[in-house]
ZADO-1210 file (C-alpha; in nm, 4 decimals, padded with zeros to 6 digits):
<atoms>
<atom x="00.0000" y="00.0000" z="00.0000" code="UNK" pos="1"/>
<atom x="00.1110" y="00.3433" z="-00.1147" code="UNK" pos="2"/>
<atom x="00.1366" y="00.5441" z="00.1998" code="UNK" pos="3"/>
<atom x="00.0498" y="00.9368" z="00.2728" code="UNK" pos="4"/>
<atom x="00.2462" y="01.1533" z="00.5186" code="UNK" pos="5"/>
<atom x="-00.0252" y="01.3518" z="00.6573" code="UNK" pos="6"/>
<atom x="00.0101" y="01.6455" z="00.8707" code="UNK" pos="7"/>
<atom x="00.1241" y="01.5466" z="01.2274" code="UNK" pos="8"/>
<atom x="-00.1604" y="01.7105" z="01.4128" code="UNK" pos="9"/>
<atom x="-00.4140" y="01.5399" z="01.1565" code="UNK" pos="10"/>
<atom x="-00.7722" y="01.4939" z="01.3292" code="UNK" pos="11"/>
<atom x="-01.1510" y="01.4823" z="01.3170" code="UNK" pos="12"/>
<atom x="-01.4246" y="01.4375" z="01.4828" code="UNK" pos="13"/>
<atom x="-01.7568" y="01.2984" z="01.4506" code="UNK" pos="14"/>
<atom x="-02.0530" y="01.3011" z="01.7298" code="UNK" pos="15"/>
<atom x="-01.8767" y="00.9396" z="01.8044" code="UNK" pos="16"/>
<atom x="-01.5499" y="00.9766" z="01.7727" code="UNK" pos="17"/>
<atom x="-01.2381" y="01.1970" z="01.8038" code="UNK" pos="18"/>
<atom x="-00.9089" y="01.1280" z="01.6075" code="UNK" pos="19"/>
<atom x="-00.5997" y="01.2870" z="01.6230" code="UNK" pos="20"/>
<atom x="-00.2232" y="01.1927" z="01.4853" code="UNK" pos="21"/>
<atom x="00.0436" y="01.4017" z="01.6622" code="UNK" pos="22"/>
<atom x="00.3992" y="01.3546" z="01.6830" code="UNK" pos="23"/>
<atom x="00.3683" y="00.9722" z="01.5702" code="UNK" pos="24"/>
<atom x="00.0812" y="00.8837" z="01.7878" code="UNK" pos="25"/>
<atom x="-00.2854" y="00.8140" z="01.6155" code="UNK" pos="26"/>
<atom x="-00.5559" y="00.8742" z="01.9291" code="UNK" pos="27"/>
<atom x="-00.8864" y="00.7226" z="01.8513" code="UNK" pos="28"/>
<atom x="-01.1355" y="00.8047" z="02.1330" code="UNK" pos="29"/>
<atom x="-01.4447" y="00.7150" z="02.1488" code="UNK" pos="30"/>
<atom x="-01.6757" y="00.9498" z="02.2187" code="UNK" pos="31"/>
<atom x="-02.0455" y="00.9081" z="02.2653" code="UNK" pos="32"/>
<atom x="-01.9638" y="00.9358" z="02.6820" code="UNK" pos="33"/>
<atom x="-02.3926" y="00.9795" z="02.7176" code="UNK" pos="34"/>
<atom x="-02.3849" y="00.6579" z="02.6202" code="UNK" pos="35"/>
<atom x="-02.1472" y="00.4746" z="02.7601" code="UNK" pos="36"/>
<atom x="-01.9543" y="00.4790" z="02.4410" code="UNK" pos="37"/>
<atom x="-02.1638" y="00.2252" z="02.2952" code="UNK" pos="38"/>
<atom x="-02.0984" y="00.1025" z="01.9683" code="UNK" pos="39"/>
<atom x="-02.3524" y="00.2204" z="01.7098" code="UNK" pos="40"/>
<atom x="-02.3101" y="00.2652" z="01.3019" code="UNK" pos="41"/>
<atom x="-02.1626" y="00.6027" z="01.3155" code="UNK" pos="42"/>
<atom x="-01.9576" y="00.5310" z="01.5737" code="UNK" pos="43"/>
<atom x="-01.8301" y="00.2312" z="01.3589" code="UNK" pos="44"/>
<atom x="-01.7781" y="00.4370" z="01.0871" code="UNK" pos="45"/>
<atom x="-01.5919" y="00.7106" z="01.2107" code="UNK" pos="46"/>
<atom x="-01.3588" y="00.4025" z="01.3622" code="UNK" pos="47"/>
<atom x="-01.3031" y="00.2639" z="01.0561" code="UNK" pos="48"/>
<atom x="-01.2099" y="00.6177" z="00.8523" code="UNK" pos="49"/>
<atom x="-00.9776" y="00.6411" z="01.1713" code="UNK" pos="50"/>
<atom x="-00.7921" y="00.3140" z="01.0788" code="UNK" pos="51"/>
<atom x="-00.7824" y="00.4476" z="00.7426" code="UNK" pos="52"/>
<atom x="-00.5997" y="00.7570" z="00.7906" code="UNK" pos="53"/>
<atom x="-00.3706" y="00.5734" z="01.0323" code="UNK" pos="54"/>
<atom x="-00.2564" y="00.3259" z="00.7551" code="UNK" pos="55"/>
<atom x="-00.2370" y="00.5906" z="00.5411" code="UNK" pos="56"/>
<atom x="00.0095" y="00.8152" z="00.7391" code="UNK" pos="57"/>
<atom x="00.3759" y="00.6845" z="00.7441" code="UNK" pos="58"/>
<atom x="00.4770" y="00.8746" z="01.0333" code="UNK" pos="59"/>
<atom x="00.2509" y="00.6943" z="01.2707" code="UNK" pos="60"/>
<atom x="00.4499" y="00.4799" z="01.5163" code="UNK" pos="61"/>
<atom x="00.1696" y="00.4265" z="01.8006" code="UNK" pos="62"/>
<atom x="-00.1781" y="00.3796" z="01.8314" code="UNK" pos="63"/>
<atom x="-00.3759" y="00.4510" z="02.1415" code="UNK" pos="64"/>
<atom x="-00.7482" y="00.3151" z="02.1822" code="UNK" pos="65"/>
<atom x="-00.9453" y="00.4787" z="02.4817" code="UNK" pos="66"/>
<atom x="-01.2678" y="00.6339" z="02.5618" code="UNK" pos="67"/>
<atom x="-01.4309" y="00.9844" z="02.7154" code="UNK" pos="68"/>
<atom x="-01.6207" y="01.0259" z="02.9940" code="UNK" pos="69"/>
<atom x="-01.6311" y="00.7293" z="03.2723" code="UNK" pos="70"/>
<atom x="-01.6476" y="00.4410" z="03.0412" code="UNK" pos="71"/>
<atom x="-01.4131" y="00.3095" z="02.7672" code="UNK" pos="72"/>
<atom x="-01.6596" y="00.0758" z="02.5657" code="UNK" pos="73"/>
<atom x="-01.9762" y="-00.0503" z="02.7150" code="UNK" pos="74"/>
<atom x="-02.0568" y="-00.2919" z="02.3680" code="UNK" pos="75"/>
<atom x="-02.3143" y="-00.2567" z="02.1279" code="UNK" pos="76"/>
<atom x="-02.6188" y="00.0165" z="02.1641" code="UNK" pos="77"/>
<atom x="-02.8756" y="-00.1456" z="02.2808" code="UNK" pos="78"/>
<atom x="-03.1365" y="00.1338" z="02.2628" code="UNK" pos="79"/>
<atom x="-03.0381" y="00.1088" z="01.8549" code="UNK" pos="80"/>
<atom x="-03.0956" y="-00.3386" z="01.8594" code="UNK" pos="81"/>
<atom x="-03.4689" y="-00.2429" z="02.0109" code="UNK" pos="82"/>
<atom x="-03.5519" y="00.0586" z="01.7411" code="UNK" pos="83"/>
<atom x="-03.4379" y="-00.2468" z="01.4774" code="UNK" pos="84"/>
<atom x="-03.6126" y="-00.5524" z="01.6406" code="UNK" pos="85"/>
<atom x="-03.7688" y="-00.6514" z="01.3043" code="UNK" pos="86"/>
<atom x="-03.5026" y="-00.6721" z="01.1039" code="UNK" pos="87"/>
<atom x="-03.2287" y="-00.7483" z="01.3653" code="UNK" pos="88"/>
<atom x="-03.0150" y="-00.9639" z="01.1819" code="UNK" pos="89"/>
<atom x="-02.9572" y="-00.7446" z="00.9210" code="UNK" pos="90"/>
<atom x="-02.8926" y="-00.4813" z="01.1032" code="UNK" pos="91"/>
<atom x="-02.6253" y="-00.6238" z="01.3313" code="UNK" pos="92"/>
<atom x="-02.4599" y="-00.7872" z="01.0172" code="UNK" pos="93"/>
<atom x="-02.4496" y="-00.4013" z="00.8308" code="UNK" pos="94"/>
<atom x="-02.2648" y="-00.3345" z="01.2129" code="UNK" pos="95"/>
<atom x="-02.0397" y="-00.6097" z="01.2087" code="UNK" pos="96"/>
<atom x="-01.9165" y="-00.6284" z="00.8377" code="UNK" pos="97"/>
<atom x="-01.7501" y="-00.2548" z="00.8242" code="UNK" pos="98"/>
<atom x="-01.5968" y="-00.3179" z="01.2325" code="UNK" pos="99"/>
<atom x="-01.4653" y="-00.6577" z="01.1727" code="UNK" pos="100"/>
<atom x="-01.3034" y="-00.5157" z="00.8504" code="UNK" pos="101"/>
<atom x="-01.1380" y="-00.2281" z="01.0737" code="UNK" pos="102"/>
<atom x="-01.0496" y="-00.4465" z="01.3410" code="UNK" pos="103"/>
<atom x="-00.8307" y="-00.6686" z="01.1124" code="UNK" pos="104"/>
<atom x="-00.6554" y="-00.3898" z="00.9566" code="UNK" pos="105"/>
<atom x="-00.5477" y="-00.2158" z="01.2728" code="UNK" pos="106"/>
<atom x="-00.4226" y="-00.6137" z="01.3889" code="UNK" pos="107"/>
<atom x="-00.2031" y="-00.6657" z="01.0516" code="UNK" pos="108"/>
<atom x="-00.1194" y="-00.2930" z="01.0943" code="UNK" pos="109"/>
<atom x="00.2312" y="-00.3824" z="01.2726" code="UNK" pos="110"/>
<atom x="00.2493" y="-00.0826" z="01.4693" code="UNK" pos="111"/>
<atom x="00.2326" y="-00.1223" z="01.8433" code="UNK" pos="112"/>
<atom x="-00.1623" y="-00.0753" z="02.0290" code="UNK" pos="113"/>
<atom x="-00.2223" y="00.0889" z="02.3248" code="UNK" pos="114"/>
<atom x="-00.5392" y="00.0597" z="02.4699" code="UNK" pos="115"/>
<atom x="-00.6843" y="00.2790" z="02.7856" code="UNK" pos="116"/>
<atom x="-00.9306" y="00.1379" z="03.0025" code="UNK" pos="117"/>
<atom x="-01.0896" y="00.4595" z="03.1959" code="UNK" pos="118"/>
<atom x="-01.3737" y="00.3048" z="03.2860" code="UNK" pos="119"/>
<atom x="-01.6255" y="-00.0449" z="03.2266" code="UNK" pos="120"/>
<atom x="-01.5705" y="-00.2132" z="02.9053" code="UNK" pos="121"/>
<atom x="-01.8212" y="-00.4515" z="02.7779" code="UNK" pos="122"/>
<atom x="-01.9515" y="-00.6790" z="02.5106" code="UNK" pos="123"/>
<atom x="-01.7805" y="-00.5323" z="02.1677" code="UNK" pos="124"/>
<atom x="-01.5494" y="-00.3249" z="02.3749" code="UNK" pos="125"/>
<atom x="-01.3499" y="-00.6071" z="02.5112" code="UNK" pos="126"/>
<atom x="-01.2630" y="-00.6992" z="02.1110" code="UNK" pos="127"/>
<atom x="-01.1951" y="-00.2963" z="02.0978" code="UNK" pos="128"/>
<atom x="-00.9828" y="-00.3232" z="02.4376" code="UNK" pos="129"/>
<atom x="-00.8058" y="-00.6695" z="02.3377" code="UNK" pos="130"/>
<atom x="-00.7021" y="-00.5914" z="02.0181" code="UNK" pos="131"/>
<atom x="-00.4286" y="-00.3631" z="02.1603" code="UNK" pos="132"/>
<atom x="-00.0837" y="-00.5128" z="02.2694" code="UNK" pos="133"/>
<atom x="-00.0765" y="-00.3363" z="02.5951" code="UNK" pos="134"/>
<atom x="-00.3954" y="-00.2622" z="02.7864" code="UNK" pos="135"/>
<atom x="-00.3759" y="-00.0421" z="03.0894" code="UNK" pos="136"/>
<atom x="-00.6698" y="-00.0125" z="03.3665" code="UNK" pos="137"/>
<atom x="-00.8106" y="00.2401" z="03.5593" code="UNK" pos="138"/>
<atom x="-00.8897" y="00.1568" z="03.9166" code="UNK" pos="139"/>
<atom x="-01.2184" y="00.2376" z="03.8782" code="UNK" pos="140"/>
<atom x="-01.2104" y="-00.0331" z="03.5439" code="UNK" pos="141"/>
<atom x="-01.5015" y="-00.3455" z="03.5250" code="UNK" pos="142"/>
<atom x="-01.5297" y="-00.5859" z="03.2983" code="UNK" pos="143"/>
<atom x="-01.8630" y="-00.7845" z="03.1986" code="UNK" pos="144"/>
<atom x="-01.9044" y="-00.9435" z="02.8995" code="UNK" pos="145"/>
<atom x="-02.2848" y="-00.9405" z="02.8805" code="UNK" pos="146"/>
<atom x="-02.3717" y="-01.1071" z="02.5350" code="UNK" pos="147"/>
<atom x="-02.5531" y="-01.4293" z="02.6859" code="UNK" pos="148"/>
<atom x="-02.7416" y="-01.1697" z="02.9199" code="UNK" pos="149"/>
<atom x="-02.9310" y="-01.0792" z="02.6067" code="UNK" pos="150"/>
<atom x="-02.9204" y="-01.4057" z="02.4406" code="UNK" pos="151"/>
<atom x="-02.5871" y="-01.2923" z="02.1629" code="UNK" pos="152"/>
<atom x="-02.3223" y="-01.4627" z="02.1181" code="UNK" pos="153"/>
<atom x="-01.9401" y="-01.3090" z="02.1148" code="UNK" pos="154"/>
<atom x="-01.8804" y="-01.0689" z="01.8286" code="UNK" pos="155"/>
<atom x="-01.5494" y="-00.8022" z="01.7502" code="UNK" pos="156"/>
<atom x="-01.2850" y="-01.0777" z="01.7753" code="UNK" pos="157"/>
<atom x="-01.3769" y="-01.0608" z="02.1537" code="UNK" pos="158"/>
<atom x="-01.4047" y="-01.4628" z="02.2083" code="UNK" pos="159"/>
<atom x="-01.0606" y="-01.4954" z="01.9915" code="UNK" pos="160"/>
<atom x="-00.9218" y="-01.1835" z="02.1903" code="UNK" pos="161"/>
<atom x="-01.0157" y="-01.2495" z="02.5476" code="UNK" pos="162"/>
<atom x="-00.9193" y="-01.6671" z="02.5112" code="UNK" pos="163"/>
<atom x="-00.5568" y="-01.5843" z="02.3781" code="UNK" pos="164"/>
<atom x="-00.5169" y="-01.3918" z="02.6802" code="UNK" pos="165"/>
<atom x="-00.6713" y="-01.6044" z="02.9695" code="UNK" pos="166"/>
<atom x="-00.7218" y="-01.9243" z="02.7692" code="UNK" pos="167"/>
<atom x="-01.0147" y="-02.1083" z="02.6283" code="UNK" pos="168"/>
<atom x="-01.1469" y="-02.2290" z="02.9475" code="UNK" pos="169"/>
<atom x="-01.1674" y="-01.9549" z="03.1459" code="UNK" pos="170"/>
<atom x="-01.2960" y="-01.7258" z="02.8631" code="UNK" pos="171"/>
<atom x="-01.5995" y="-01.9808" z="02.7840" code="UNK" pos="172"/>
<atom x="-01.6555" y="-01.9130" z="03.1667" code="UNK" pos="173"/>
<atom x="-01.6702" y="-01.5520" z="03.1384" code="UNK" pos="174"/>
<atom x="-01.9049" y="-01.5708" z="02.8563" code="UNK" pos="175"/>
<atom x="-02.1497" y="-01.8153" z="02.9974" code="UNK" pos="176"/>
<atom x="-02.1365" y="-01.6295" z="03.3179" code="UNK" pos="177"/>
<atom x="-02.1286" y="-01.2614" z="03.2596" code="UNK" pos="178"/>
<atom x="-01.9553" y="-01.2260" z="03.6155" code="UNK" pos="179"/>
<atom x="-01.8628" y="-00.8749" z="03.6473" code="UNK" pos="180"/>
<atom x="-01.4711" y="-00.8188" z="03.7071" code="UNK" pos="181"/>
<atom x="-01.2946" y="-00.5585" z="03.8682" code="UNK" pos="182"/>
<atom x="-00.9769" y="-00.4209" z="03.7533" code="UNK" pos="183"/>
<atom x="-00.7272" y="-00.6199" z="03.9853" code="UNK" pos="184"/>
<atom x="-00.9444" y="-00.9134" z="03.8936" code="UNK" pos="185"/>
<atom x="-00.8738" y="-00.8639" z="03.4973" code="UNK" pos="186"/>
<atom x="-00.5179" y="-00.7957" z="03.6076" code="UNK" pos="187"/>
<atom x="-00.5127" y="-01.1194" z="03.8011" code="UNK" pos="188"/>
<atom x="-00.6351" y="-01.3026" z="03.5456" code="UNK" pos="189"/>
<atom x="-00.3726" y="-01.1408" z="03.2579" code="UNK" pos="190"/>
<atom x="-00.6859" y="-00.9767" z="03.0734" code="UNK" pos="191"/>
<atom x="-00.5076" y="-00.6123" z="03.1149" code="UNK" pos="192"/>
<atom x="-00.1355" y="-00.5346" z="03.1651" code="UNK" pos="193"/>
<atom x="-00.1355" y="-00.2624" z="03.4592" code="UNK" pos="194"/>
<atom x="-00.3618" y="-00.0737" z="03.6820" code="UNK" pos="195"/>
<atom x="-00.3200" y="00.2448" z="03.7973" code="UNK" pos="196"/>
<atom x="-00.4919" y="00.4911" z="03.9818" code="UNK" pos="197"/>
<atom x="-00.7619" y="00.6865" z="03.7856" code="UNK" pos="198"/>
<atom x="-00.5873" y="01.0258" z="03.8079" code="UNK" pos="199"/>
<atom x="-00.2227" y="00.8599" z="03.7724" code="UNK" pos="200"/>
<atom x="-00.4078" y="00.6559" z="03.4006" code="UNK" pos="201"/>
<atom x="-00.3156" y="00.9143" z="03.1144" code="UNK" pos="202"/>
<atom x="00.0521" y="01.0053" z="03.2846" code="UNK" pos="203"/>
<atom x="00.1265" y="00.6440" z="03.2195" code="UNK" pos="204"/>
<atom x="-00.0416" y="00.5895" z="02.8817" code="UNK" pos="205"/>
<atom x="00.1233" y="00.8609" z="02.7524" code="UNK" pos="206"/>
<atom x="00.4728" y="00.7528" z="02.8956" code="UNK" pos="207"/>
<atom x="00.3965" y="00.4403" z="02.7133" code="UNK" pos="208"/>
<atom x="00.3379" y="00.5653" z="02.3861" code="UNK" pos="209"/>
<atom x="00.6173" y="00.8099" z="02.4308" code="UNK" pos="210"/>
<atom x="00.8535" y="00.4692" z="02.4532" code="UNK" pos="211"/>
<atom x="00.6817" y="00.3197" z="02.1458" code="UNK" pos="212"/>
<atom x="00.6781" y="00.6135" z="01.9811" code="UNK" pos="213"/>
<atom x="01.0528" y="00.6749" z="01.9798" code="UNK" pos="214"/>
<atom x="01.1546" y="00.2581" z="01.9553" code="UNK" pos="215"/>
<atom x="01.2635" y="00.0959" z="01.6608" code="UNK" pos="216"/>
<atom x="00.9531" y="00.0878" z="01.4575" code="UNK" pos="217"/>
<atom x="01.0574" y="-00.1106" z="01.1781" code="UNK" pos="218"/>
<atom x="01.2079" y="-00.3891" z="01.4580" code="UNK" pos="219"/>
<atom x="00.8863" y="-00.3626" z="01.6462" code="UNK" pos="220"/>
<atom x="00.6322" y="-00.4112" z="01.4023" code="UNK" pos="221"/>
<atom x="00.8219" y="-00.7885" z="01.3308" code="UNK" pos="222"/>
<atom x="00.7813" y="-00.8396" z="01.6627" code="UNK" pos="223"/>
<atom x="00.4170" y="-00.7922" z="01.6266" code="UNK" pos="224"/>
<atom x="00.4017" y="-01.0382" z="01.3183" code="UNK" pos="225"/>
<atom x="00.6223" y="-01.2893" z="01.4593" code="UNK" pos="226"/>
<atom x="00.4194" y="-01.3118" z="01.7761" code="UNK" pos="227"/>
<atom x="00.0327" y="-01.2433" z="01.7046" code="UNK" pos="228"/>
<atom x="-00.1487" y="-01.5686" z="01.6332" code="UNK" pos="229"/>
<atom x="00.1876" y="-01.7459" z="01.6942" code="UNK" pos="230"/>
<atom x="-00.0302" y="-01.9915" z="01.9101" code="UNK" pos="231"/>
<atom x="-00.3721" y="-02.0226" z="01.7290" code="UNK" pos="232"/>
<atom x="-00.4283" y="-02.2311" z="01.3979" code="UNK" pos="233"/>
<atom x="-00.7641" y="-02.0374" z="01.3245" code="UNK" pos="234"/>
<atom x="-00.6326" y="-01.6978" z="01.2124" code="UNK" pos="235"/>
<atom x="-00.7928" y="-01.3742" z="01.3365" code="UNK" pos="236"/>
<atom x="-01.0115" y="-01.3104" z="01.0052" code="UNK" pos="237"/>
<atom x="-01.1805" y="-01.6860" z="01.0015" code="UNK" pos="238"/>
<atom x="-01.2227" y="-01.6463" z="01.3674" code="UNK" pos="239"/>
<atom x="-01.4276" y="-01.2812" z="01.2784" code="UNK" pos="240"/>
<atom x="-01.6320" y="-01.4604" z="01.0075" code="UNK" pos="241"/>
<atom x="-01.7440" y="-01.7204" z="01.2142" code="UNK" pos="242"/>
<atom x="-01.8650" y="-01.4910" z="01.5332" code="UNK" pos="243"/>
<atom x="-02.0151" y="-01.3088" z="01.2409" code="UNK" pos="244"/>
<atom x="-02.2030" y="-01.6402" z="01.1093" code="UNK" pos="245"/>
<atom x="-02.3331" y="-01.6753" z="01.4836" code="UNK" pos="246"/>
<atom x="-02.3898" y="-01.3543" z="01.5873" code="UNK" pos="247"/>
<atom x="-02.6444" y="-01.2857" z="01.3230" code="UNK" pos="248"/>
<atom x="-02.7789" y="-01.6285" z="01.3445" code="UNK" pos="249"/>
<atom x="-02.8422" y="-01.5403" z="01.7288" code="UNK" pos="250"/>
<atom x="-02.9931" y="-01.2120" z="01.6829" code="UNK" pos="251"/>
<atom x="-03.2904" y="-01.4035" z="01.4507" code="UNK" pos="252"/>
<atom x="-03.4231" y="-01.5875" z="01.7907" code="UNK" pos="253"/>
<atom x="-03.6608" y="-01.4885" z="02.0156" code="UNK" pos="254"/>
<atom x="-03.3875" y="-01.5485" z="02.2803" code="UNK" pos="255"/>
<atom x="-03.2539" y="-01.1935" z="02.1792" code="UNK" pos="256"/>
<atom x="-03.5659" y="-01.0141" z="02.1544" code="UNK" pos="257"/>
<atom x="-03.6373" y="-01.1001" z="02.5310" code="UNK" pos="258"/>
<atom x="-03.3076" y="-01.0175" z="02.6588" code="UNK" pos="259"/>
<atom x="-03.3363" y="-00.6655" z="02.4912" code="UNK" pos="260"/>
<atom x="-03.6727" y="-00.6234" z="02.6361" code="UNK" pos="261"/>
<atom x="-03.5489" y="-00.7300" z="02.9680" code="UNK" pos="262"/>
<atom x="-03.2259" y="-00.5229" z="02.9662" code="UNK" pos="263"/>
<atom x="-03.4885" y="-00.1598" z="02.9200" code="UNK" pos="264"/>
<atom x="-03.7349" y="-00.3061" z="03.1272" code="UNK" pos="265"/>
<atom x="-03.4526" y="-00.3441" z="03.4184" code="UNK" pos="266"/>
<atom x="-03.5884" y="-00.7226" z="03.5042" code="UNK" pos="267"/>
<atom x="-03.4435" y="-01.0746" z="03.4342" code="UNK" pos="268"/>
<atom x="-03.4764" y="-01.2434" z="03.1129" code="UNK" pos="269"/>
<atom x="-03.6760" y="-01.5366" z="03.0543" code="UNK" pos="270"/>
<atom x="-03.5390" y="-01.6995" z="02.8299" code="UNK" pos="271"/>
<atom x="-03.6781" y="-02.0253" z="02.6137" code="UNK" pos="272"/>
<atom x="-03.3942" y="-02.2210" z="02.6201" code="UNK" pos="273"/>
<atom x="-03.4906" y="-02.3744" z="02.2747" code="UNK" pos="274"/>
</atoms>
C-alpha cells in the first residue's frame, strides 16, 4: 500500500469519535460518553475512517485506543438493537461487516496498540480493548461481557481476543457467566497489563506511547508479526467470520428479543432455552 504523510496534528471528529495523529501517535477516542460509548453505526464508521488515515500516514508509530467520559466501551447500543427488532439480523450484520473489517486492519497494521481502560468495558469493547498489545486499567475499570445476558453470542474478535489472553477455558466461563470483574481481577487473570490509579491513568499511557513512539519501529512491528497468532491455527479473520455467522444467526431468535426487552425493562430475562 502506497502510503500518505499527513500532517502530524491530523484529526476529526464525529458526534462518536475523536481522532488525532500528533507527533507519531494516532488517538482514537471514542466518544459518545452519554452513552457509555456504545458502539452504534456512526460510531463504527468514524472508527473505521480512523484506521484508514492511520494506515495511510507513514509517520505513525503508536496507536492509542481509549474512551471519554467514565467508560471506555460498554458494547453494542442497545437502545439502537430495540428501534431495529424486526429486522435485527440485518442490522447487526451491516454493524459487524464494516468493524470486523477495521479491526483486522489495525491487527495486521504492525504498529504497536495501546489501549486505555478509563472506565467499564463490555460486550464489543473487550474486542476494541483486546485488540491492543498493551492494555492499561483504571482503578475504577469493570469488565462484563454481557452477550448471553441478552441471548448474543461473542462478536469483535472478543471470544478470539479475550481466550488468547486467559485461555479457552476460562474465557468460555466468562461468557457463559457474565460475572462482572474488577480491575485487579482482569489484572489477576492477565486480561489487562497494569492498573493504575484513575488520576495517575493518562501520565502512564502517555509515557507508554512516548517509549513506542521513539523505539525501533521497523524492529517492532516484526515483533508484532512474529508473535500475534503465533499460538492459534484459526487466524484472526476466520475467527471474525465465524462470530459473524453466529452472531447474526443469534440475533434471529426470540432469545434476543427477550433479553433486549429485559435489559430496558430493568428485570431478568426469561429466556426459552430452545
Amino acid at each position: 500500500m502506497d502510503t500518505v504523510d499527513l500532517n502530524s496534528n491530523h484529526h476529526f471528529d464525529s458526534k462518536a469519535l475523536h481522532f488525532n495523529i500528533d507527533a507519531g501517535i494516532a488517538t482514537i477516542t471514542l466518544s459518545r460518553a452519554d452513552h457509555g460509548n456504545a458502539l452504534n453505526l456512526e460510531m463504527i464508521t468514524s472508527f473505521s475512517d480512523a484506521v484508514n488515515e492511520i494506515l495511510n500516514t507513514a509517520s505513525v508509530r503508536a496507536i492509542l485506543l481509549t474512551g471519554a467520559g467514565k467508560n471506555f466501551c460498554v458494547g453494542g447500543d442497545i437502545r439502537a438493537f430495540i428501534e431495529e427488532r424486526e429486522n435485527l439480523p440485518a442490522y447487526v450484520d451491516s454493524l459487524i461487516v464494516p468493524l470486523n473489517e477495521a479491526l483486522l486492519k489495525l491487527a495486521n497494521s504492525g504498529i504497536p496498540i495501546v489501549s486505555t481502560l478509563n472506565g467499564a468495558v463490555g460486550g464489543a469493547g473487550i474486542g476494541l480493548a483486546l485488540v491492543a498489545d498493551f492494555v492499561l486499567a483504571a482503578e475504577s475499570m469493570k469488565l462484563r461481557c454481557g452477550y448471553t445476558a441478552i441471548g448474543l453470542s461473542p462478536d469483535a474478535g472478543s471470544s478470539w481476543l479475550l481466550a488468547n489472553r486467559i485461555g479457552a477455558c476460562k474465557a468460555k466461563q466468562l461468557f457463559m457467566s457474565n460475572a462482572t470483574l474488577d480491575a485487579q481481577r482482569c489484572l489477576g487473570l492477565g486480561i489487562v497489563d497494569e492498573v493504575y490509579p484513575d488520576a495517575d491513568l493518562m501520565t502512564q499511557t502517555h509515557a507508554l506511547l512516548k517509549m513506542l513512539q521513539s523505539g525501533p519501529s521497523k524492529a517492532i512491528s516484526r515483533v508484532k508479526r512474529l508473535l500475534d497468532h503465533t499460538f492459534s491455527q484459526r487466524t484472526l479473520e476466520n475467527h471474525l467470520a465465524q462470530e459473524r455467522h453466529f452472531i447474526v444467526e443469534s440475533a434471529s431468535e426470540e432469545d434476543v428479543q427477550e433479553g433486549i426487552l429485559a435489559f430496558t425493562q430493568k428485570r431478568k430475562a426469561t429466556f426459552a432455552n430452545s
